[in-house]
C-alpha positions as CSV (number, residue, x, y, z in Angstrom):
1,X,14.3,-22.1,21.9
2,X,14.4,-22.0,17.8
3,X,13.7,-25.9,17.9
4,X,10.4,-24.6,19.5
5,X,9.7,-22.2,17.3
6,X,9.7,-24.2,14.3
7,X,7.5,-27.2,16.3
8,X,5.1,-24.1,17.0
9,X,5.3,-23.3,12.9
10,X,5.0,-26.6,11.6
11,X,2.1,-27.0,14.4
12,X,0.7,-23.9,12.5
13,X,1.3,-24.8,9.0
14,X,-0.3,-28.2,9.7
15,X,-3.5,-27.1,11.5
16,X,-3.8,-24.3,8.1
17,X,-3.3,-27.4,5.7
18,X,-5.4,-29.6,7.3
19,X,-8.2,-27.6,8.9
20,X,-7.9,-24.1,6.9
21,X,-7.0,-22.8,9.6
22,X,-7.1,-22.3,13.6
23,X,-11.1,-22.4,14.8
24,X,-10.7,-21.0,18.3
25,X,-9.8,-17.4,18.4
26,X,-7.3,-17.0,21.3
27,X,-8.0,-21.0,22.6
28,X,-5.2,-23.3,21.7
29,X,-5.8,-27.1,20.8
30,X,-4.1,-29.3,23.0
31,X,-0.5,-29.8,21.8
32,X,-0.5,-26.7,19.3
33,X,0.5,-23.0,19.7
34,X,-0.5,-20.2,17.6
35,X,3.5,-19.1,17.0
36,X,4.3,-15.7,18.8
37,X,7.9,-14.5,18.7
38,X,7.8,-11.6,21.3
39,X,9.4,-8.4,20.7
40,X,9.1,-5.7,17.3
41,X,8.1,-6.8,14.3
42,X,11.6,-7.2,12.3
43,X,11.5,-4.0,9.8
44,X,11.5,-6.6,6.8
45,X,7.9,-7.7,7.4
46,X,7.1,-4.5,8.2
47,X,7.9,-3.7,5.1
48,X,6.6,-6.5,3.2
49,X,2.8,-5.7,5.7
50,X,3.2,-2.1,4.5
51,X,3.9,-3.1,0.8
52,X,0.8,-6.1,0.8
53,X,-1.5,-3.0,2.4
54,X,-0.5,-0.3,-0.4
55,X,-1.1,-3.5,-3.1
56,X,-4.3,-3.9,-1.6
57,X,-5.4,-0.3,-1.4
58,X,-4.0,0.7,-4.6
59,X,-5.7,-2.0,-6.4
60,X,-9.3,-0.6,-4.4
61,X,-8.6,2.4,-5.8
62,X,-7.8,1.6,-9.3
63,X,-11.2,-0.7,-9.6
64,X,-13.2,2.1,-8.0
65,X,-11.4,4.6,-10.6
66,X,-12.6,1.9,-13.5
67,X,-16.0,1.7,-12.4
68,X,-17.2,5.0,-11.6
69,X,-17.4,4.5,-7.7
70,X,-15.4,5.6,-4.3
71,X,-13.3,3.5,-2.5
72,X,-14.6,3.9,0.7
73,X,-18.4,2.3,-1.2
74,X,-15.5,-0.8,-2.3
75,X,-14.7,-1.2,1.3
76,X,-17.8,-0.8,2.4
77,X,-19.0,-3.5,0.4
78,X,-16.3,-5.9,1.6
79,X,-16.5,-5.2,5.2
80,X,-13.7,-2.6,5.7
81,X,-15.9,0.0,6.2
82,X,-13.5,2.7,7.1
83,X,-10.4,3.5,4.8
84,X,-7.1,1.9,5.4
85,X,-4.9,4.1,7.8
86,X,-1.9,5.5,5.3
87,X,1.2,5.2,7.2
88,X,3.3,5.0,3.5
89,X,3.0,7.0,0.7
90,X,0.5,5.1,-1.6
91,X,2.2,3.9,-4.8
92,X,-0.4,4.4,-7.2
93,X,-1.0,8.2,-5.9
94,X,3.4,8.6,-6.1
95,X,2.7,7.2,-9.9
96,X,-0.2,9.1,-10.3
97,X,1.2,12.2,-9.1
98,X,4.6,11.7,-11.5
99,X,2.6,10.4,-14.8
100,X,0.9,13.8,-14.6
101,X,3.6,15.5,-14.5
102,X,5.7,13.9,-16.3
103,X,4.0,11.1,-18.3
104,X,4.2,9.9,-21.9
105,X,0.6,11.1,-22.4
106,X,-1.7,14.1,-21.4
107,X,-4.9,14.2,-20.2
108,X,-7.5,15.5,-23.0
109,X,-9.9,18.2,-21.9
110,X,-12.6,16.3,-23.0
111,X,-12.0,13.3,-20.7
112,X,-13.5,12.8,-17.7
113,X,-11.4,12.0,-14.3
114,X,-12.3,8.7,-13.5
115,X,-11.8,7.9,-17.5
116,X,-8.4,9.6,-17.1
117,X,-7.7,7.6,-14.0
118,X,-8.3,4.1,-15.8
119,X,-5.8,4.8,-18.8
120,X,-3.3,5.8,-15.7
121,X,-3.9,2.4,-14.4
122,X,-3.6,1.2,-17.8
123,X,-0.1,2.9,-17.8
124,X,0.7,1.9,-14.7
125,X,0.2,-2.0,-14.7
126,X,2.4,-1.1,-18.5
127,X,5.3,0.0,-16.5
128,X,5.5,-2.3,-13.7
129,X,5.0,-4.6,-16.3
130,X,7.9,-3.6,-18.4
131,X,10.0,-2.8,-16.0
132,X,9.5,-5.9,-13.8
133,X,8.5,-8.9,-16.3
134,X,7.9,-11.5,-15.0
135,X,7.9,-10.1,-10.9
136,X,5.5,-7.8,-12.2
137,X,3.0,-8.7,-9.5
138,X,5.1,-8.7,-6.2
139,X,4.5,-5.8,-4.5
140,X,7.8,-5.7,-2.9
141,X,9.1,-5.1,-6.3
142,X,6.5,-2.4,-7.2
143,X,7.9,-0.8,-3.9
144,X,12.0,-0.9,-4.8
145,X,11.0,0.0,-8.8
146,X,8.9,3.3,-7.8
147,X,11.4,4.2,-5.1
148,X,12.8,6.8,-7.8
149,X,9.2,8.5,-8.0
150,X,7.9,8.5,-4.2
151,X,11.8,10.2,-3.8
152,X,10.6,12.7,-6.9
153,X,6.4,13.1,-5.1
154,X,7.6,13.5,-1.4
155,X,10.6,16.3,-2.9
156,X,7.6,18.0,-4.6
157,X,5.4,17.3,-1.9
158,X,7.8,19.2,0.1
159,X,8.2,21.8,-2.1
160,X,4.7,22.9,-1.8
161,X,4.8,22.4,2.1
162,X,7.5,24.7,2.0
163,X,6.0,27.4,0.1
164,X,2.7,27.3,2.5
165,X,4.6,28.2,5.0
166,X,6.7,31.2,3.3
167,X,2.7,32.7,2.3
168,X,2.1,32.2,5.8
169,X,-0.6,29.6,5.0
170,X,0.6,26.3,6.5
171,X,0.1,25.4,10.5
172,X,2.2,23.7,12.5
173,X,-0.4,21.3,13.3
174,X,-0.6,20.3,9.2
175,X,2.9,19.6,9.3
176,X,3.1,17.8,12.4
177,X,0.4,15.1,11.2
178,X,2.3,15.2,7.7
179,X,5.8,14.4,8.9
180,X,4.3,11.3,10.7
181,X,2.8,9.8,7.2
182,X,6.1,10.9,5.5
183,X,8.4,8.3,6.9
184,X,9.8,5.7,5.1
C-alpha cells in the first residue's frame, strides 16, 4: 500500500515537473493518479494550511494597510472576492493587538491609521526578523514565535468577553460563533 503511494507521488511530482501540472480537473492520464490518502487531514498539515493561510492574509492586509486600500478591494483584484474564512487567530491582528499595548513605540495623534499600520508592519517584519534570522519567512515559525502573544490577545480577548457578559451586554449567540474561531 505505501509502495503505491509513493508511485502515485512520484506520478504527481513528475506530471508537475514536466507539464506544470495536471491538465484535466478530476480525469486521470492513463497510468497516473492524482495521490489521495483517505481519511483526516493529519493535524500537522492542518497546521502548516492554517499557517500558509494566516501568511497569506496577513500579508493582504499589511499591503492594503501600506497603500491606503481594503483588503477585501486586494482580493477582489486577485480573484478571491470574498475574505478568507478565519478559523485561527490572525497573527498580524495578535501582533497588532499586543504592539499597542505593549509596543516599543506609541502611536502619535497626528498620524493617520493606515500610516500607523505600516510602521506596525515595519515593527513586525523587525521582530520576526530578529527573533527568527534567517527562518524569518517560514510561517510555521512566525506561528511557534508569536505563540506567547496570541496566548496574551485571546487572555485579553477573553477578558473583555467576560465583562460583556457581567454588564449584561454579550449574547449567547456572540459567544457561541466566538468559541468556534477561538480554537487552536
Amino acid at each position: 500500500m505505501e509502495d503505491q503511494d509513493d508511485d502515485d507521488l512520484e506520478a504527481f511530482e513528475s506530471e508537475i515537473s514536466t507539464n506544470g501540472g495536471p491538465k484535466s480537473k478530476g480525469k486521470e492520464k492513463e497510468g497516473t493518479k492524482t495521490p489521495h490518502k483517505s481519511g483526516p487531514i493529519p493535524n500537522e498539515a492542518k497546521e502548516e494550511a492554517f499557517a500558509l493561510q494566516a501568511t497569506f492574509r496577513n500579508g493582504i492586509e499589511a499591503l492594503a494597510a501600506r497603500i491606503g486600500k481594503s483588503p477585501d478591494t486586494l482580493y477582489a483584484l486577485i480573484g478571491e472576492g470574498a475574505k478568507i474564512a478565519r478559523r485561527t487567530v490572525s497573527l498580524w491582528g495578535v501582533f497588532e493587538a499586543w504592539y499597542a499595548s505593549e509596543g516599543a513605540i506609541t502611536k502619535p495623534k497626528t498620524m493617520s491609521a493606515q500610516d500607523w499600520a505600516v510602521v506596525v508592519a515595519g515593527e513586525y517584519e523587525e521582530y520576526c526578523k530578529q527573533k527568527l534570522q534567517e527562518r524569518w519567512e517560514d510561517p510555521m515559525e512566525h506561528a511557534q514565535l508569536l505563540q506567547p502573544m496570541v496566548k496574551w490577545y485571546k487572555e485579553r480577548y477573553n477578558d473583555f468577553i467576560d465583562k460583556k457578559k457581567v454588564d449584561g451586554t454579550f449574547h449567547k449567540i456572540i459567544a457561541k460563533t466566538r468559541d468556534e474561531f477561538m480554537h487552536s
